[in-house]
N, C-alpha and C positions, 0 to 999 in steps of 0.2 A: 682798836689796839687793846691788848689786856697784860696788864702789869703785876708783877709779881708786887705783893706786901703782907706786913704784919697783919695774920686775921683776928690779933683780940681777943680775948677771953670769952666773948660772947656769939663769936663765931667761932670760936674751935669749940664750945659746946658743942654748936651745931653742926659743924663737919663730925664731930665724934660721935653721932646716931647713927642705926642702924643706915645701912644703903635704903632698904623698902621706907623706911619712916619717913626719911627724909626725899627720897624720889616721893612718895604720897603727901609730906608736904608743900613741894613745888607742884606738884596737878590740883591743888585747890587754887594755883598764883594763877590770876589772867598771864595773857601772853606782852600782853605789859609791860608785867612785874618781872619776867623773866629775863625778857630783853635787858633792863634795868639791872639786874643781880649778876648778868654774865659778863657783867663789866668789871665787878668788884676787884676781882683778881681770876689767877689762872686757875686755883683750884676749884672755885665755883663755876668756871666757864668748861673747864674739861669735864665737870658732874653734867653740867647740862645737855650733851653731849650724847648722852644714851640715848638709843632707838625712843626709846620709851617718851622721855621728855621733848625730843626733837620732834616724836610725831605731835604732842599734844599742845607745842607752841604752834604747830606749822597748821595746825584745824584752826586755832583761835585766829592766828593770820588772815586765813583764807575764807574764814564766815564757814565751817561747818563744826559740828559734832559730832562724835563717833559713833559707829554703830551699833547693832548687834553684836553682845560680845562673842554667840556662837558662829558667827560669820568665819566661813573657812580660810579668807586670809588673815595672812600671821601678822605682824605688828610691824615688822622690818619692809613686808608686800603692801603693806596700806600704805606707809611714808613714804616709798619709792613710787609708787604712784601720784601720791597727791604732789608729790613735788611735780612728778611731767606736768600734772594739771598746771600745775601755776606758773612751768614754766612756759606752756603754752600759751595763755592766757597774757602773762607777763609780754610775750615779745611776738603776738597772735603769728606762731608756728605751729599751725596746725597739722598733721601727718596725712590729713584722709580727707579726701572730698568726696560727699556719695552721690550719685544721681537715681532718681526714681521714676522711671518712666509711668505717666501716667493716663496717655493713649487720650479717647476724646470720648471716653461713659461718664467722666465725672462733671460734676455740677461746680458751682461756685461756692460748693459749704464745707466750710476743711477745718481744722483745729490742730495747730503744732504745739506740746505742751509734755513735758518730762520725756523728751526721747521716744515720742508717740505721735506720729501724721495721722490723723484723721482726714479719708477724703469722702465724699458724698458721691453716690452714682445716683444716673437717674433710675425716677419709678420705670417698672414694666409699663411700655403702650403709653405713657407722662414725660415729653417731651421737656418740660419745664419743672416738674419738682422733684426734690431727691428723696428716693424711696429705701434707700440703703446706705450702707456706710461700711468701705473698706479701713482696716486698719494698718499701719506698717511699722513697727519697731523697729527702730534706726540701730545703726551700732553705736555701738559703747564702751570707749574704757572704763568707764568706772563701775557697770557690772560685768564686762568683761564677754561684751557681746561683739563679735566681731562680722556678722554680717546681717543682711536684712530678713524679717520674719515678716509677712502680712499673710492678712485672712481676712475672707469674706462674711460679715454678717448678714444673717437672714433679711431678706426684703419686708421691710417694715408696715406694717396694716394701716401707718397713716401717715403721708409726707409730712417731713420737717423742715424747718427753716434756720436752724443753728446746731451747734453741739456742744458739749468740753470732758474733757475726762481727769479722769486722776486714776493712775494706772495703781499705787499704793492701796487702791482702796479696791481697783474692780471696779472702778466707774464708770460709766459713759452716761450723759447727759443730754436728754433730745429733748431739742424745744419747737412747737409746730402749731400751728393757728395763726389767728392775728392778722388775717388778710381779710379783703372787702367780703363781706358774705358770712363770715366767720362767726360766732358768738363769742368764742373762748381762746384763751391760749392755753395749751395743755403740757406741760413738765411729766417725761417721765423718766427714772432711771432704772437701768439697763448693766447687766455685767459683759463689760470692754471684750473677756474671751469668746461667749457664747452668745452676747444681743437677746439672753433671757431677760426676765423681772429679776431685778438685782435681789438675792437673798435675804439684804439689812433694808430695802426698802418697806414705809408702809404704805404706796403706793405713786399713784402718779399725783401731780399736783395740778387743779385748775383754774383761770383765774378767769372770771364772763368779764367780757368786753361789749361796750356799744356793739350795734347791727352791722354798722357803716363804718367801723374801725379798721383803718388799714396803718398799721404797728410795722414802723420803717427800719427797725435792727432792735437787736437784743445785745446784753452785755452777761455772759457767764461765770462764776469763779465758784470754784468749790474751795472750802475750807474745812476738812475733816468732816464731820455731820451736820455742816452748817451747807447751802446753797446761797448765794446772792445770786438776783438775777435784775436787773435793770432793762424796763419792758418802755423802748423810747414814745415819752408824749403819751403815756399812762402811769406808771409803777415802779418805784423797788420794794424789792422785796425782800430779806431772809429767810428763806424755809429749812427748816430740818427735815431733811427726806428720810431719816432714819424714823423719828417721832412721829412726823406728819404734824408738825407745828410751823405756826409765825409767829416768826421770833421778832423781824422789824418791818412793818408795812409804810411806806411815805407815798403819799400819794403825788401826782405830777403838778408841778405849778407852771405854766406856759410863762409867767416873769420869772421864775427862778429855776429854770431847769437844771435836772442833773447830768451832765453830760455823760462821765462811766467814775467807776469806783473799783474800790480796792479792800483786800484784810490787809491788816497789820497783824493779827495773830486773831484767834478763837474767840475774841472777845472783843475787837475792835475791828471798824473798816473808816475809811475816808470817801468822803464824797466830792466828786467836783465838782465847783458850779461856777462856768464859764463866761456868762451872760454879766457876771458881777463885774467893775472894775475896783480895783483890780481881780482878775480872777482868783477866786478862792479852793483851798484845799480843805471839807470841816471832817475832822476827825471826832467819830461818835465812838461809843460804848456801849453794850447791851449786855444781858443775863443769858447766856445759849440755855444755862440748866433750869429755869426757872418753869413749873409748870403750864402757865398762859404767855400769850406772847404782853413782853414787858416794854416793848418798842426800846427806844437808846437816847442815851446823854450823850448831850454837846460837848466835846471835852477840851476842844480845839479848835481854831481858826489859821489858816496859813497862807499869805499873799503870795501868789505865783508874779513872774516877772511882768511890769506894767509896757502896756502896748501905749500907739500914740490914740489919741482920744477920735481919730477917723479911721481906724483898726477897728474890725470886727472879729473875734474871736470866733470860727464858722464851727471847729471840731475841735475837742479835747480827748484825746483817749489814752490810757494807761496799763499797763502790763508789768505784773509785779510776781518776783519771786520764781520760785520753783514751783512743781508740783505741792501744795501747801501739804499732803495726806501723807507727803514724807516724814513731816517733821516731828513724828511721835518715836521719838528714843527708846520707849520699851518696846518695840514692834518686837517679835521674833522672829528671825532670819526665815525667808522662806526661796525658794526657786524651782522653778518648773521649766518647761517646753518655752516659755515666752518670757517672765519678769525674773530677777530674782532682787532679794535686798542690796542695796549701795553698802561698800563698808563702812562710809560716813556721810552725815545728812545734812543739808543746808539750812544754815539756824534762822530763824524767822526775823530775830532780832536784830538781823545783818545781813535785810536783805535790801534791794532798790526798785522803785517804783521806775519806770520809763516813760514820760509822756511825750 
């Protein structure tokens, strides 16, 4: 309800500034504060009101920030959009369901992550491992892709066993070793277009394992220059594939294992550890710029929901966020044949963990 009143001497100051001053000083207000002010009366409720203000409560709403300012749509086409989003979301009406035939070459190693199917085929003449990796770019309103794109990367010189991408960055990530007979598990990244050596890489990463090590799943997450990788019943790890540093090494404790983990942003991840009762959430801290690896502080403990005490806890697994390599705001607008920039990006500080 918004009712007319006396606005005061100290809001008719305020109403008496410029239109620009005073729209610039409601974009520093959270969406909060807005909500809150557009109650006061009518005349602050019909200011609020502008395209302008409407889109930049409707991101705070919705967990993003805005884009590229050179991004081709206009300010009026980003808020009309982000509403379908929400109305979508809000009352799951979704317009489009796609199917991707995927025949019977591929393997069991796939990766779905920012609007990017990762599927695995097998090696030439390797009945059992995948020696390539098709990709397929889904469609998308919100860059405004409306059908499917995939392409074949080149057959790879050494079977893998997992993968992850982050298409913001040109990523793709292959993780292969780790089976009986093995020495090593070997990390290397890969650009998503072409299955070359990624450009900003300073190489592949390797980690020697026992003889008779057979390494039963891997847990992946890229975080901007950061990698975590969770190597089960040996390692986590942090590596910066940009630097060729480690940044957090913990080695495996068989009483306290880590089941999978998470970022919270560039400088923080959580770890879970299952086996505890109740089971726990520890939220660490590390230095990514720090020239040696500085490993991370405890910074946090969080009790997950308790079982009854003849409950075993068998699997924990977690999946957080977006593409994490979106969330750098100064990126500059780019698009091509495959990616181009979102007009707005999902804020890290608003995002949810799923386990």
């Amino acid at each position: 309800m918004v009712r007319e009143c006396n606005l005061g001497p100290h809001l008719m100051h305020l109403l008496s500034l410029p239109t620009e001053i005073i729209t610039q000083i409601f974009l520093n207000l959270t969406w909060r504060d807005i909500l809150k002010l557009k109650c006061i009366c009518k005349t602050i409720y019909e200011f609020s009101q502008s395209t302008t203000l409407q889109y930049h409560l409707l991101l705070g709403i919705a967990g993003y920030d805005d884009g590229p300012s050179k991004h081709p749509m206009s300010k009026s086409q980003r808020l009309n959009l982000l509403r379908r989003l929400e109305s979508s979301f809000n009352y799951g009406n979704f317009s489009r369901m796609t199917r991707i035939p995927l025949g019977g070459s591929y393997t069991p190693t796939y990766d779905l992550r920012g609007g990017i199917l990762l599927q695995g085929r097998y090696a030439p003449g390797g009945l059992h491992t995948t020696g390539g990796v098709n990709v397929f770019r889904l469609p998308s309103a919100i860059t405004d892709r409306g059908s499917i794109v995939s392409w074949k990367l080149p057959d790879l010189l050494k079977p893998i066993r997992d993968l992850n991408v982050d298409s913001s960055q040109d990523l793709l990530v292959l993780v292969g070793g780790g089976s009986l007979g093995s020495t090593a598990i070997e990390t290397s990244f890969v650009s998503l277009t072409t299955g070359d050596p990624h450009p900003l890489s300073s190489g592949s990463y390797v980690i020697p394992i026992p003889m008779h090590s057979d390494v039963s799943g891997f847990t992946i997450v890229i975080m901007g220059p950061s990698m975590g990788l969770l190597v089960a019943g040996l390692r986590f790890v942090i590596y910066n594939w940009k630097k060729g540093k480690v940044e957090v090494d913990i080695p495996f404790d068989d009483s306290d294992p880590i089941n999978s983990f998470f970022f919270l942003d560039h400088s923080r991840f959580g770890l879970i550890r299952g086996r505890r009762r109740p089971a726990n959430i520890e939220i660490h801290r590390f230095k990514p710029n720090e020239g040696a690896s500085s490993g991370s502080a405890l910074t946090a403990v969080y009790h997950l929901l308790s079982v009854d005490d003849d409950v075993t806890i068998g699997r924990i697994t977690c999946r957080s966020g977006s593409s994490p390599g979106l969330n750098d705001t100064s990126m500059p607008y780019m698009e091509n044949r495959v990616f181009s920039t979102p007009p707005f990006i999902p804020r890290l500080d608003d995002g949810i963990v799923v386990m």
